[in-house]
The first five atom37 places (N, CA, C, CB, O) and aatype in JSON, in Angstrom:
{
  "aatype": [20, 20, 20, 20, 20, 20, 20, 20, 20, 20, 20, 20, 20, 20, 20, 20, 20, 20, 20, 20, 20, 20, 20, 20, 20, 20, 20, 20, 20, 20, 20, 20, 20, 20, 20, 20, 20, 20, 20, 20, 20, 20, 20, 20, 20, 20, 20, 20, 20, 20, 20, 20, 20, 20, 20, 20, 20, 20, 20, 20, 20, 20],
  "atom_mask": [
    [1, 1, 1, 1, 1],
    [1, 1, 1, 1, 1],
    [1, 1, 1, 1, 1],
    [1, 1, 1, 1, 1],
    [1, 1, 1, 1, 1],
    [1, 1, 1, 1, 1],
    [1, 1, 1, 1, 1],
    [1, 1, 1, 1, 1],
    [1, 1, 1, 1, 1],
    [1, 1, 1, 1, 1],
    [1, 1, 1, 1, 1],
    [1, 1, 1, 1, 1],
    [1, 1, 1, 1, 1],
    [1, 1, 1, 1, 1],
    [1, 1, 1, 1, 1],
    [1, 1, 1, 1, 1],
    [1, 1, 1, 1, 1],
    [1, 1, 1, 1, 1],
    [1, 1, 1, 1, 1],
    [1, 1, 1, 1, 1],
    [1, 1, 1, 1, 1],
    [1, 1, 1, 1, 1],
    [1, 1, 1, 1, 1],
    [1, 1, 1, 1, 1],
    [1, 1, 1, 1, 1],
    [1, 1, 1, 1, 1],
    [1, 1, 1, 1, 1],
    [1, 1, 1, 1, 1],
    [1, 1, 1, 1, 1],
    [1, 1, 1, 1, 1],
    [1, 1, 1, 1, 1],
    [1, 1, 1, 1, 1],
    [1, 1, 1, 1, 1],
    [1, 1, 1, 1, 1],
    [1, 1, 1, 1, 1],
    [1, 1, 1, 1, 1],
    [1, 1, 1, 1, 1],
    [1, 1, 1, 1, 1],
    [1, 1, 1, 1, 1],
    [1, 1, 1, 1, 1],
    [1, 1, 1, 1, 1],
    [1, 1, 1, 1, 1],
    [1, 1, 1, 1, 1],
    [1, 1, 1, 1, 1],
    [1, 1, 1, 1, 1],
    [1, 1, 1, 1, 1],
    [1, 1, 1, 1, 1],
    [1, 1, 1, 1, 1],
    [1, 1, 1, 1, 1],
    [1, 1, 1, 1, 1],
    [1, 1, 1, 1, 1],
    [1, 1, 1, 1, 1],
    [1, 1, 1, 1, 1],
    [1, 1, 1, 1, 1],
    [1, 1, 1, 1, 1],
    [1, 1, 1, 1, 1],
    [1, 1, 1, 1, 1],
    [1, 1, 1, 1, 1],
    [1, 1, 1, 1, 1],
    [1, 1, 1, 1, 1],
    [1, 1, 1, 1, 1],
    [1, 1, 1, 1, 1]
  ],
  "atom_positions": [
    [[-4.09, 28.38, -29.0], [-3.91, 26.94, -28.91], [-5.09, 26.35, -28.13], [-2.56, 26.59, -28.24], [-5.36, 26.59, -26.96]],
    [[-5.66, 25.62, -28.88], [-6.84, 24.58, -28.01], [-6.46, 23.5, -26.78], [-7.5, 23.54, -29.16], [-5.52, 22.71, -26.71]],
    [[-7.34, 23.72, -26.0], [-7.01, 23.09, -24.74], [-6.96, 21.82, -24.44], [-7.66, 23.43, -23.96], [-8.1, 21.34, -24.4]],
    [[-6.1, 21.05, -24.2], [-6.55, 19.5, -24.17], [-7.49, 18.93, -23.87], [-6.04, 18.86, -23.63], [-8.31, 19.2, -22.99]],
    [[-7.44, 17.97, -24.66], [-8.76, 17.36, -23.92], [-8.82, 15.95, -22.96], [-9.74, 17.06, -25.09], [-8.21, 14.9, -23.16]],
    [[-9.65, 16.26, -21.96], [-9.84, 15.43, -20.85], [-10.62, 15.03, -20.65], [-9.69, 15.65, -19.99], [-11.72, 15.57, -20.74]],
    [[-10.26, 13.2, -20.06], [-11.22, 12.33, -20.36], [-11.89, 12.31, -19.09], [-10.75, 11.02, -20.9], [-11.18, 12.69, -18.16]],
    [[-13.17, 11.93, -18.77], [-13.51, 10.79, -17.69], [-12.98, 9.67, -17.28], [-14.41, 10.34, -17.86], [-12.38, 9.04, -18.15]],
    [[-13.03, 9.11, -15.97], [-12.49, 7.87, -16.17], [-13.83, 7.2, -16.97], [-11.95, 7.12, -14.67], [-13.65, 7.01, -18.17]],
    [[-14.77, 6.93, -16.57], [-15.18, 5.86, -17.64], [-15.21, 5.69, -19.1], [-16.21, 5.68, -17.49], [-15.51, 4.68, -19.73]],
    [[-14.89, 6.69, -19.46], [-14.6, 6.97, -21.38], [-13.07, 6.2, -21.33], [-14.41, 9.26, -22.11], [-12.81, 5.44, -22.27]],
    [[-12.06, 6.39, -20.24], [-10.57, 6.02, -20.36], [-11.08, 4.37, -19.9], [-9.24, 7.08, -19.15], [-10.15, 3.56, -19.99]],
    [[-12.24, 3.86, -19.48], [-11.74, 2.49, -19.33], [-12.33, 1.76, -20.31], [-11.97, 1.87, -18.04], [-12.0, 0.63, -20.68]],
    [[-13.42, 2.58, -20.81], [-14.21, 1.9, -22.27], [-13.02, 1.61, -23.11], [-15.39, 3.07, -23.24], [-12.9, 0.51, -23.66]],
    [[-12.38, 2.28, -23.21], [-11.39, 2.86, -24.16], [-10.64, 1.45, -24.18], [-10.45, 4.34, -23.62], [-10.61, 0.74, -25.19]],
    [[-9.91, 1.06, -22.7], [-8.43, 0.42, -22.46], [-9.19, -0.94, -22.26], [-7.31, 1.07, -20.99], [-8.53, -1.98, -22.22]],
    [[-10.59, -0.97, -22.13], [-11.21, -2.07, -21.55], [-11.01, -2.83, -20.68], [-11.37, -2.66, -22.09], [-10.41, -3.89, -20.87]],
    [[-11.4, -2.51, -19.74], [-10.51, -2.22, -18.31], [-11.66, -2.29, -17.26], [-9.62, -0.5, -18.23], [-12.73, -1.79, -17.61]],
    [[-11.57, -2.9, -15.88], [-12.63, -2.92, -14.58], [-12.34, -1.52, -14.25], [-12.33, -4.11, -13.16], [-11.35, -0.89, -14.6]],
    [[-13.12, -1.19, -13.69], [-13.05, -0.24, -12.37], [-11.49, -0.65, -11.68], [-14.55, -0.67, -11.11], [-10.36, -0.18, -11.82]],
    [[-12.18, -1.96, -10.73], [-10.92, -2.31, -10.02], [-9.78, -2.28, -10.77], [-10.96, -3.54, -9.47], [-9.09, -1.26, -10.81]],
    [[-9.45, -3.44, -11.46], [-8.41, -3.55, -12.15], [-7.64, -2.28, -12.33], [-8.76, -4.1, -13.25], [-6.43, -2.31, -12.07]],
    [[-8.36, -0.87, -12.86], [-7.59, 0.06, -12.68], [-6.84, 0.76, -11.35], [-8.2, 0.72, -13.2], [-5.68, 1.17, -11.25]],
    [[-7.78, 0.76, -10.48], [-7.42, 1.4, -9.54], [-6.62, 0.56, -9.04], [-8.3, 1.87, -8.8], [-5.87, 1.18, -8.29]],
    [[-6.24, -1.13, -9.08], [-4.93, -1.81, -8.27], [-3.66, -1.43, -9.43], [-5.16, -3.89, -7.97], [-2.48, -1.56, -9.11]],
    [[-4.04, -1.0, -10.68], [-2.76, -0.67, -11.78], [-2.15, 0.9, -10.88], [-3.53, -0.26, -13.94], [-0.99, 1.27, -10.69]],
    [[-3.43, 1.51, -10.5], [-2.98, 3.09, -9.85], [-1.86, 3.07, -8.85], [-4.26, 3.84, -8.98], [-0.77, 3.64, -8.88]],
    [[-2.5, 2.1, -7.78], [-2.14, 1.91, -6.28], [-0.52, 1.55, -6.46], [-3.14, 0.54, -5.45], [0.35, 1.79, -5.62]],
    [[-0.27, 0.74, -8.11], [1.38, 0.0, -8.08], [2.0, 1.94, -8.87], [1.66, -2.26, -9.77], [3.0, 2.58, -9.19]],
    [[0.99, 1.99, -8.82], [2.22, 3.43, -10.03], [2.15, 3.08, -10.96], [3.97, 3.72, -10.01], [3.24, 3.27, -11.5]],
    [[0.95, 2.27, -12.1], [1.13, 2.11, -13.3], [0.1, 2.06, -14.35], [1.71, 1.21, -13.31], [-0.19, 1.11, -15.08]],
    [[-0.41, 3.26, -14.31], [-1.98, 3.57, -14.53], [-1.25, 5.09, -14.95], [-3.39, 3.4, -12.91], [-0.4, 5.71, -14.32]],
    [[-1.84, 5.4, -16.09], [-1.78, 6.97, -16.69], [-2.25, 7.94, -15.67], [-2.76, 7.2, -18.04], [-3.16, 7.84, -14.84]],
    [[-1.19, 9.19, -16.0], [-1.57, 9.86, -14.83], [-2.74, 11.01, -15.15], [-0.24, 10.48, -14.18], [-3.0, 11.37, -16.3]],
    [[-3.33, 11.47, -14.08], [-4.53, 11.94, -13.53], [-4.25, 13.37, -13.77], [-4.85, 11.52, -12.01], [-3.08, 13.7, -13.59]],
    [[-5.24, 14.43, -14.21], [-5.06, 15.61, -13.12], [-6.45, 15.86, -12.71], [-4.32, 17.07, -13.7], [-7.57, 15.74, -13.2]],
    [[-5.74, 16.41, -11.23], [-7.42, 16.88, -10.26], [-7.55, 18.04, -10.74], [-7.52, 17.06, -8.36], [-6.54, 18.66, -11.1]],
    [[-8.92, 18.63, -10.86], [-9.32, 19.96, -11.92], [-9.38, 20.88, -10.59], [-11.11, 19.86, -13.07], [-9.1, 20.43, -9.48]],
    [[-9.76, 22.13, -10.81], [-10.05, 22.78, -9.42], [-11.11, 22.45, -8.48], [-10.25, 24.02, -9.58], [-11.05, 22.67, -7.27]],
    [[-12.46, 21.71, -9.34], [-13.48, 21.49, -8.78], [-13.47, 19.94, -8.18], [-14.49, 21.86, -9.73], [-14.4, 19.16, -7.96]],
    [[-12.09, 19.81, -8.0], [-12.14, 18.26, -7.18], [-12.72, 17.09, -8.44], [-13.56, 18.32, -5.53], [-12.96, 15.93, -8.09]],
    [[-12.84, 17.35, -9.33], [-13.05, 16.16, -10.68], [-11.7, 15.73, -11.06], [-13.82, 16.81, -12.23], [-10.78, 16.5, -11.36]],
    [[-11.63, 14.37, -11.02], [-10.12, 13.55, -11.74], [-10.48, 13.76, -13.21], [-9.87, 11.52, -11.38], [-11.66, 13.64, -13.53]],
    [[-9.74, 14.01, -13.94], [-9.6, 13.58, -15.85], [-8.16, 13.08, -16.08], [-9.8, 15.19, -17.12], [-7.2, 13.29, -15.35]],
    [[-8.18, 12.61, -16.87], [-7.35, 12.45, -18.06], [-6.63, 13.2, -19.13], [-7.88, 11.94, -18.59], [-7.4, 13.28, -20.08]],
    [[-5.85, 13.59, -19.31], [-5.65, 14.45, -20.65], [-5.44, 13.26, -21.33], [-4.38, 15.66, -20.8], [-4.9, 12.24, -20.88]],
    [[-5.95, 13.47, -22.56], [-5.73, 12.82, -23.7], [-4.32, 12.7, -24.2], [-6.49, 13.39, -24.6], [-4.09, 11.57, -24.63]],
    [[-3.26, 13.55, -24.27], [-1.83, 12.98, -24.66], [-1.33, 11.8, -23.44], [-0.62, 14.43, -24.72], [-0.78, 10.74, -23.74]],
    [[-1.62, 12.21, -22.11], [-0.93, 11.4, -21.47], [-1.52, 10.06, -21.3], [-0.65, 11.94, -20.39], [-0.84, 9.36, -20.55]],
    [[-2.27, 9.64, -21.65], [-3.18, 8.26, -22.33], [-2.69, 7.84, -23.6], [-4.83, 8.57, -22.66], [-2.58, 6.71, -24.08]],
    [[-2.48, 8.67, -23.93], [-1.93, 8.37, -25.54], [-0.19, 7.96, -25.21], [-2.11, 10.17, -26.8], [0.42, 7.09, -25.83]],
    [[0.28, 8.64, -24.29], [1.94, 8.29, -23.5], [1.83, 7.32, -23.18], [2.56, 8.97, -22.25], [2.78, 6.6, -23.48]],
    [[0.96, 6.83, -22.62], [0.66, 6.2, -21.51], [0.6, 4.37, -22.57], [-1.04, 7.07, -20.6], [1.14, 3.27, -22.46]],
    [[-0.1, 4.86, -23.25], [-0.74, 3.65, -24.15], [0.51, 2.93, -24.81], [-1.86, 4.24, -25.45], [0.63, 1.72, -25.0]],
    [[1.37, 3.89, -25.09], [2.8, 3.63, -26.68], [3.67, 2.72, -25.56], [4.14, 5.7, -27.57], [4.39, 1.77, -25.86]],
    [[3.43, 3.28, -24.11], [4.67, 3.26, -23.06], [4.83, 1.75, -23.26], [4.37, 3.82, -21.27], [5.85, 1.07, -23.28]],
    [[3.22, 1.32, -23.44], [2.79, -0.51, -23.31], [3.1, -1.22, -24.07], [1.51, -1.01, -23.34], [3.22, -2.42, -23.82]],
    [[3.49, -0.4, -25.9], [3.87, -1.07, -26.48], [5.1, -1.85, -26.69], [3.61, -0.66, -27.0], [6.11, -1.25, -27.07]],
    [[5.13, -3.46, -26.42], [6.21, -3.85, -26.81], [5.85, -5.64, -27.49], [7.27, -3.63, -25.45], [4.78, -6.25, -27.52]],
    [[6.87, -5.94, -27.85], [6.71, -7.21, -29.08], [5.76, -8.04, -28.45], [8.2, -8.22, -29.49], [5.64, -7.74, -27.26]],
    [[5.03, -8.99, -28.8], [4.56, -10.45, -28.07], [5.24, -11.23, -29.23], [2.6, -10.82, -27.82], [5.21, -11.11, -30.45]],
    [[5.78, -11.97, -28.49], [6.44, -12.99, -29.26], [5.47, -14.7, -29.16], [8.15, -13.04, -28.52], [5.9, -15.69, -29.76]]
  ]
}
C-alpha cells in the first residue's frame, strides 16, 4: 500500500486560498485540518485529512 501523501503548508494554502494568518487564527480556534509532525520536526498534511477536512465545510449557501 502506498503511503499518503503529505502536503506542505504552502501547497495546503494555495490550494484553500488562504493567508498564512488567517490559517493559523482557524488553528488556534480548533478549526483548521489536522497536522502531523514528521520525526524530523516538519508539519504536513496528509492529503485525506484535507480532503475530510474540506467535505466537513460543505454545506448549502442559500
Amino acid at each position: 500500500m502506498p503511503s499518503p501523501k503529505m502536503l506542505k503548508l504552502p501547497e495546503v494554502l494555495e490550494e484553500i486560498d488562504m493567508s498564512r494568518a488567517a490559517f493559523y487564527s482557524m488553528r488556534a480556534r480548533g478549526q483548521a485540518p489536522r497536522l502531523v509532525k514528521l520525526p524530523n520536526g516538519h508539519l504536513r498534511f496528509r492529503r485525506s485529512d484535507l480532503d475530510d477536512w474540506l467535505n466537513s465545510l460543505d454545506t448549502p449557501a442559500y
